[in-house]
PyMOL CGO cylinders between C-alpha atoms (Angstrom):
from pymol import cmd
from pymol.cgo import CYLINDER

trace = [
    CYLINDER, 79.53, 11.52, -46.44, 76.34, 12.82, -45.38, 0.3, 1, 1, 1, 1, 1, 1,
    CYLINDER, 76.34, 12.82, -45.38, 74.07, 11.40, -43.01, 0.3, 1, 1, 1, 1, 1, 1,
    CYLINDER, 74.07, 11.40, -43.01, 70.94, 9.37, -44.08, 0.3, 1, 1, 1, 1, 1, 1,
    CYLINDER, 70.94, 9.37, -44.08, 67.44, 10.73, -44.01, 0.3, 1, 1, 1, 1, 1, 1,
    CYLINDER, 67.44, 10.73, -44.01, 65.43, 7.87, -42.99, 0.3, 1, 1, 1, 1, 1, 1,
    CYLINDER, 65.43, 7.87, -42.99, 65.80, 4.27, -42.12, 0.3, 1, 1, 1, 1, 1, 1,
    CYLINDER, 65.80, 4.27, -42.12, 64.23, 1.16, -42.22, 0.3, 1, 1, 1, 1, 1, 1,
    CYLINDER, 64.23, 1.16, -42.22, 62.22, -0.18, -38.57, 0.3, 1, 1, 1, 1, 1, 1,
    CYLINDER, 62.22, -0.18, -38.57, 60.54, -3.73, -38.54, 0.3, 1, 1, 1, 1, 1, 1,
    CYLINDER, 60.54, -3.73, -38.54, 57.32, -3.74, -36.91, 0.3, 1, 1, 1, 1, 1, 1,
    CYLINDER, 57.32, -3.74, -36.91, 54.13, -5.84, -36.47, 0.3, 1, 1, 1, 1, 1, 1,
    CYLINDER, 54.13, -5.84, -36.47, 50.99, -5.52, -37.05, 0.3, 1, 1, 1, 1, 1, 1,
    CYLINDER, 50.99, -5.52, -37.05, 47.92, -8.20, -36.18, 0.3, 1, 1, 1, 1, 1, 1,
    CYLINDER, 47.92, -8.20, -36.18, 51.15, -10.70, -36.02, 0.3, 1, 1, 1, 1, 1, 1,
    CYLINDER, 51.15, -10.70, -36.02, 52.72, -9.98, -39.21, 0.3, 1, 1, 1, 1, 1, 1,
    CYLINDER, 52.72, -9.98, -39.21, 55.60, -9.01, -39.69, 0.3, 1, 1, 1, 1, 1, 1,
    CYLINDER, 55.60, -9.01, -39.69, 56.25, -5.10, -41.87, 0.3, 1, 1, 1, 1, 1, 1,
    CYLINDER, 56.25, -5.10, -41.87, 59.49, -3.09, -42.92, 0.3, 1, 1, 1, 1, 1, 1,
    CYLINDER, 59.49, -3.09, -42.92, 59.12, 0.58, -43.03, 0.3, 1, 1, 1, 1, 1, 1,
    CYLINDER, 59.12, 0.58, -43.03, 61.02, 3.28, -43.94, 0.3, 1, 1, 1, 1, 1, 1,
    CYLINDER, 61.02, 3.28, -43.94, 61.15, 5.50, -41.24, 0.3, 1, 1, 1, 1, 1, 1,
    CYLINDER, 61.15, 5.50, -41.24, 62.73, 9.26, -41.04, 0.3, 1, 1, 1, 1, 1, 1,
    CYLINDER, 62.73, 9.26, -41.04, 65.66, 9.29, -38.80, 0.3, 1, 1, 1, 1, 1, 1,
    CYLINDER, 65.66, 9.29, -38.80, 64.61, 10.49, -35.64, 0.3, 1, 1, 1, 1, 1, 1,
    CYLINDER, 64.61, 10.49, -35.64, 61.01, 9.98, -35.97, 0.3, 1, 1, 1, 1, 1, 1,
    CYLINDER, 61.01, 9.98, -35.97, 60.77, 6.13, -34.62, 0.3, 1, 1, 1, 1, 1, 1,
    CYLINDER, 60.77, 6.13, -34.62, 58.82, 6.94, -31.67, 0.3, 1, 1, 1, 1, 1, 1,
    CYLINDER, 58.82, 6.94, -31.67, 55.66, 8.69, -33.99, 0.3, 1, 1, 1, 1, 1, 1,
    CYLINDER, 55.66, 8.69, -33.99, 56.19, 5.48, -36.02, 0.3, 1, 1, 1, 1, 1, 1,
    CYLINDER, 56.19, 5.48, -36.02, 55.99, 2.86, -33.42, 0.3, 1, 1, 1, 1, 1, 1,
    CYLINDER, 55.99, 2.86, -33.42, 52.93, 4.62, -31.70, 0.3, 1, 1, 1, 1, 1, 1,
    CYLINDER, 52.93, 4.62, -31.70, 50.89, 4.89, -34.64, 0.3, 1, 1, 1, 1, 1, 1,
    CYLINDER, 50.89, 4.89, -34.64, 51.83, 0.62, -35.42, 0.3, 1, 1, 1, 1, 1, 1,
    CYLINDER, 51.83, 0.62, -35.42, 50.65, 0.43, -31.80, 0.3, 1, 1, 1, 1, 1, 1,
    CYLINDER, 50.65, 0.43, -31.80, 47.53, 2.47, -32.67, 0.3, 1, 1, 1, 1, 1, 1,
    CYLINDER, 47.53, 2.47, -32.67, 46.86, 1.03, -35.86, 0.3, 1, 1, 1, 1, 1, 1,
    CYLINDER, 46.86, 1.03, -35.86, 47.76, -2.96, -34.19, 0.3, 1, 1, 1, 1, 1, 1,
    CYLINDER, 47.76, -2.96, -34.19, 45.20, -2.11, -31.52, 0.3, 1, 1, 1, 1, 1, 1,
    CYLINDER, 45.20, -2.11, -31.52, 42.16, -1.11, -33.62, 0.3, 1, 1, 1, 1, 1, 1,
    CYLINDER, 42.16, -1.11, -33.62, 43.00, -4.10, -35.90, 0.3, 1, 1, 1, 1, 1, 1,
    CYLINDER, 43.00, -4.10, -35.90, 42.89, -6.75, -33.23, 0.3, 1, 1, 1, 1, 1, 1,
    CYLINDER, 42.89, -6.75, -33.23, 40.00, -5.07, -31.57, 0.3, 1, 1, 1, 1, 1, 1,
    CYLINDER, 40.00, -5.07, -31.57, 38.42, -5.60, -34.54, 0.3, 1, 1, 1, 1, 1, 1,
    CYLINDER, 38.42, -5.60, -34.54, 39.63, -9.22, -35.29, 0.3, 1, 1, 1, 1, 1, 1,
    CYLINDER, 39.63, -9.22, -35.29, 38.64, -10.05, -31.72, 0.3, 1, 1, 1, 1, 1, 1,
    CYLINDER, 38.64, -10.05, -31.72, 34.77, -9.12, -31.88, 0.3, 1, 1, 1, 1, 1, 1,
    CYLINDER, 34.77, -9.12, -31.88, 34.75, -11.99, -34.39, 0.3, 1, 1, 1, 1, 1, 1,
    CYLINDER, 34.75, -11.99, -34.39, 32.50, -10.40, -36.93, 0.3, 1, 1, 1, 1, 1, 1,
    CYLINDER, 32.50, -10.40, -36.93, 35.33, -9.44, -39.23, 0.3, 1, 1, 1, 1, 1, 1,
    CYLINDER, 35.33, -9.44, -39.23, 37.63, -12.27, -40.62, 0.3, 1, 1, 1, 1, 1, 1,
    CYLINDER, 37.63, -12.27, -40.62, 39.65, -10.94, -44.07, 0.3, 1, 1, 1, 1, 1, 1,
    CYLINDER, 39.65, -10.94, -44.07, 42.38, -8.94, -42.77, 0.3, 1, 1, 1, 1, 1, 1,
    CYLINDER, 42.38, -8.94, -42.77, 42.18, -6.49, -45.84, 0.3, 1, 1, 1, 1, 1, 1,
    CYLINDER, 42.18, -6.49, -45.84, 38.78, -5.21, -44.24, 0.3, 1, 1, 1, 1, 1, 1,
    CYLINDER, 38.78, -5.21, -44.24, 39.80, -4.86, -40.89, 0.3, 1, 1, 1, 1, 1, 1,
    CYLINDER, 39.80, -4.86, -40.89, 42.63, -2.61, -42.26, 0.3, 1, 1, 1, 1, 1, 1,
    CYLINDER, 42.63, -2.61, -42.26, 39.91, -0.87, -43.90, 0.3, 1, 1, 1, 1, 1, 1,
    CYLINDER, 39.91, -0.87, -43.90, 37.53, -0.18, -41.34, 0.3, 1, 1, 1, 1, 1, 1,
    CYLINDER, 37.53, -0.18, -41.34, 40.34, 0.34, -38.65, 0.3, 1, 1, 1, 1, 1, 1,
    CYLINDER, 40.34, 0.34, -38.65, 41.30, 2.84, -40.98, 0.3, 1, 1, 1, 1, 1, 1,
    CYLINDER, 41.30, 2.84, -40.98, 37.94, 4.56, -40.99, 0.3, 1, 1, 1, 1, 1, 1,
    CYLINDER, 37.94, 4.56, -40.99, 37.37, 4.38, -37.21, 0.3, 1, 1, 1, 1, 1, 1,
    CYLINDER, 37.37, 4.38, -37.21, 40.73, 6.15, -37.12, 0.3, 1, 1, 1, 1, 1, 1,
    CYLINDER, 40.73, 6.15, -37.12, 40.11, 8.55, -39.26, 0.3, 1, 1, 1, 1, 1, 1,
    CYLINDER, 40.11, 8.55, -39.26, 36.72, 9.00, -37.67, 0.3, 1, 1, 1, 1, 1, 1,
    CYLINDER, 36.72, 9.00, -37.67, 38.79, 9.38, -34.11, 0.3, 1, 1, 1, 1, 1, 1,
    CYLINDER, 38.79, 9.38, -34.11, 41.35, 12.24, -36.10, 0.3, 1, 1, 1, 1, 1, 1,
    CYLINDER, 41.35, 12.24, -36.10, 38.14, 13.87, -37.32, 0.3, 1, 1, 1, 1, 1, 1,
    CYLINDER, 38.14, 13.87, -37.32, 36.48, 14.09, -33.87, 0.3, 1, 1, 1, 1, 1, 1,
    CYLINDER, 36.48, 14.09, -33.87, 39.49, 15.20, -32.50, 0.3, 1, 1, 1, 1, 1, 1,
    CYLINDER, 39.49, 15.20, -32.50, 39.76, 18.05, -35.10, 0.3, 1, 1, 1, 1, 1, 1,
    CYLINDER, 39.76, 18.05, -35.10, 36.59, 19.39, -34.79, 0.3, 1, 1, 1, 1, 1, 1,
    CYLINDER, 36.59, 19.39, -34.79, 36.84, 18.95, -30.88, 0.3, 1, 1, 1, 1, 1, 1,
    CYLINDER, 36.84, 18.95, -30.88, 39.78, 21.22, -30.65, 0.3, 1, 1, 1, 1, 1, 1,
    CYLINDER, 39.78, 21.22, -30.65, 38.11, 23.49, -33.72, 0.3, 1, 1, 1, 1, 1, 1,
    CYLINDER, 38.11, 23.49, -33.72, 35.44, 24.00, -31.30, 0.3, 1, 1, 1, 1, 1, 1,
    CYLINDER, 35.44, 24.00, -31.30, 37.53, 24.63, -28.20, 0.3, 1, 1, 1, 1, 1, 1,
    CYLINDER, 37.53, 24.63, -28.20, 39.81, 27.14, -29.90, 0.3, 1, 1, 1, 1, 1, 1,
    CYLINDER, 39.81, 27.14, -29.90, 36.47, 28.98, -31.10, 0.3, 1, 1, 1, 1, 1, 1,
    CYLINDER, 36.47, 28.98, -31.10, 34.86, 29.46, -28.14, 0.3, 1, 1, 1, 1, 1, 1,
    CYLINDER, 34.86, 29.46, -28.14, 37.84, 29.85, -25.71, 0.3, 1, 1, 1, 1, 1, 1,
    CYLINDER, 37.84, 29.85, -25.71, 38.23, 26.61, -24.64, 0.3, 1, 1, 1, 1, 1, 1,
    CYLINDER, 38.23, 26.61, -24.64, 34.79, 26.21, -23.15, 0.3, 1, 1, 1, 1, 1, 1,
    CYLINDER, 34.79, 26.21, -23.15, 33.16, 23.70, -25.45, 0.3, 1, 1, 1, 1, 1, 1,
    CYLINDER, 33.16, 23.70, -25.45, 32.46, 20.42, -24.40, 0.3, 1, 1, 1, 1, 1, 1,
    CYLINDER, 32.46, 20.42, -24.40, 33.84, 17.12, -26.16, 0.3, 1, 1, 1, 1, 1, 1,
    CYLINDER, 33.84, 17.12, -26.16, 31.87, 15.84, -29.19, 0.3, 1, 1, 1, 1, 1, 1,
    CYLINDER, 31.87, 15.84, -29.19, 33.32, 12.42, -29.76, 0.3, 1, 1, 1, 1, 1, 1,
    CYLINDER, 33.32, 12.42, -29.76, 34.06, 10.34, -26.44, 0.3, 1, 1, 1, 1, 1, 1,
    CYLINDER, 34.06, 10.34, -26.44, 34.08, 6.72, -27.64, 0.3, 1, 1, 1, 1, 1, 1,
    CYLINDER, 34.08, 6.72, -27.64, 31.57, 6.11, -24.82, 0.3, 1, 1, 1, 1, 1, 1,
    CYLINDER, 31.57, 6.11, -24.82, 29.25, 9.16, -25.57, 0.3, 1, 1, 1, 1, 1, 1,
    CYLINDER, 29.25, 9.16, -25.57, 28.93, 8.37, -29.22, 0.3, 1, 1, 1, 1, 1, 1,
    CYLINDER, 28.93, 8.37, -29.22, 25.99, 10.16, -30.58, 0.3, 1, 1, 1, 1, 1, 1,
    CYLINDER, 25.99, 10.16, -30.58, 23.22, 7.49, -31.57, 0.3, 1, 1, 1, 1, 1, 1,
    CYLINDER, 23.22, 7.49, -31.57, 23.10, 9.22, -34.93, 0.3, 1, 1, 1, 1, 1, 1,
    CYLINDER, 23.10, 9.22, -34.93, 26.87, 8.97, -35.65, 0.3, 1, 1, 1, 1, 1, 1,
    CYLINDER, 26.87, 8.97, -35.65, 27.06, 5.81, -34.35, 0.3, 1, 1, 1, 1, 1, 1,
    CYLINDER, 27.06, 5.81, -34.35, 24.29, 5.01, -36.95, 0.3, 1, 1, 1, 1, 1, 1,
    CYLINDER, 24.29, 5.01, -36.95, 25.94, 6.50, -39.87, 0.3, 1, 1, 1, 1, 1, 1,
    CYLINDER, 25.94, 6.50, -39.87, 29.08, 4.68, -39.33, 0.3, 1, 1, 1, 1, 1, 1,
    CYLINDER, 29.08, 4.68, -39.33, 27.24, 1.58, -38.83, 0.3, 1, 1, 1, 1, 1, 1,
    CYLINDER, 27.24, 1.58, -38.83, 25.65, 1.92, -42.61, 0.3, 1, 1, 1, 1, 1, 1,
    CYLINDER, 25.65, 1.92, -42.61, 28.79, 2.69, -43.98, 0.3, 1, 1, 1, 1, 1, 1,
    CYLINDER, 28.79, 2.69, -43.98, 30.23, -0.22, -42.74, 0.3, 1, 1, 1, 1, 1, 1,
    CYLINDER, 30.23, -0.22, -42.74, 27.71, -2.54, -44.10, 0.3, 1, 1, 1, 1, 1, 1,
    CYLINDER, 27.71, -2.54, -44.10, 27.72, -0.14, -47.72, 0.3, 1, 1, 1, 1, 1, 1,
    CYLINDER, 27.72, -0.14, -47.72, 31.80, -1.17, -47.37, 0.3, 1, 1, 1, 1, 1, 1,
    CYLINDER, 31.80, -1.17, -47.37, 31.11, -4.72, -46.74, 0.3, 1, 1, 1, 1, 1, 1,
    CYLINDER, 31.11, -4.72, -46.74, 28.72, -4.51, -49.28, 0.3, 1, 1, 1, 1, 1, 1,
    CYLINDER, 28.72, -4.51, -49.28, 31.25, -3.10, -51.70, 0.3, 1, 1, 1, 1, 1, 1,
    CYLINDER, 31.25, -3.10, -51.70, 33.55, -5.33, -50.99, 0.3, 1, 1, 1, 1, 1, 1,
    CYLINDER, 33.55, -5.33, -50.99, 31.30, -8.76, -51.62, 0.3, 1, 1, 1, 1, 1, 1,
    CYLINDER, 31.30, -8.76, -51.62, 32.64, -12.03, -50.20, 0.3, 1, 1, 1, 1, 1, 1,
    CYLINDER, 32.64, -12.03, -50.20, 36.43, -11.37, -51.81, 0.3, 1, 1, 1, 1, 1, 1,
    CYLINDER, 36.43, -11.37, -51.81, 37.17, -8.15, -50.12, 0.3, 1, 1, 1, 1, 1, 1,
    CYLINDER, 37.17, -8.15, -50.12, 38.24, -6.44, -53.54, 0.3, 1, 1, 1, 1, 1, 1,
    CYLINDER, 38.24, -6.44, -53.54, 37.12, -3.73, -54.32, 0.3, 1, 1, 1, 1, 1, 1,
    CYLINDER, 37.12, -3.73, -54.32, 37.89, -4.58, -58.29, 0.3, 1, 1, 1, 1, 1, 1,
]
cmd.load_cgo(trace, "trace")
């Protein structure tokens, strides 16, 4: 009988409780992107301005993907000029302008969104 391919971990996330399939061997990857993912969530929750949990999955999705982004172009940038470039996206050194723009889309979202939080 052959072996499986993947297997089922319980996690949680903002205190619920998820199954997800899981590829065997790759458990650790899973369980520190739920701790990534759990973090921005209930950093989120925490400032108090964002109650519906279906929005703070949504914009702790986009600061994420912000974060991979920065990251990207960070080591874009290092691998182009030989490792000398400086980093773009420190959360503390957050260019004013970028900062702005992700400010708007978050209102535009929570605009989008009106008081339900569906989109549709």
């Amino acid at each position: 009988m052959s072996k499986p391919t993947s297997k089922q971990v319980e996690v949680q996330i903002m205190g619920q409780s998820y199954l997800l399939a899981c590829p065997v061997g790759g458990e650790s990857a899973l369980l520190d992107a739920v701790e990534r993912v759990d973090t921005a969530m209930c950093r989120i929750r925490d400032a108090g301005k964002v109650k519906a949990r279906d929005r703070i999955a949504v914009l702790a999705s986009l600061n994420l993907a912000f974060e991979l982004s920065q990251r990207e172009a960070d080591s874009f940038q290092a691998s182009s000029f030989g490792g000398e470039a400086s980093h773009l996206g420190d959360a503390e050194d957050t260019d004013p302008a970028v900062q702005a723009r992700v400010d708007d889309l978050i209102r535009r979202l929570d605009g989008t969104l009106g008081v339900d939080g569906q989109l549709l």
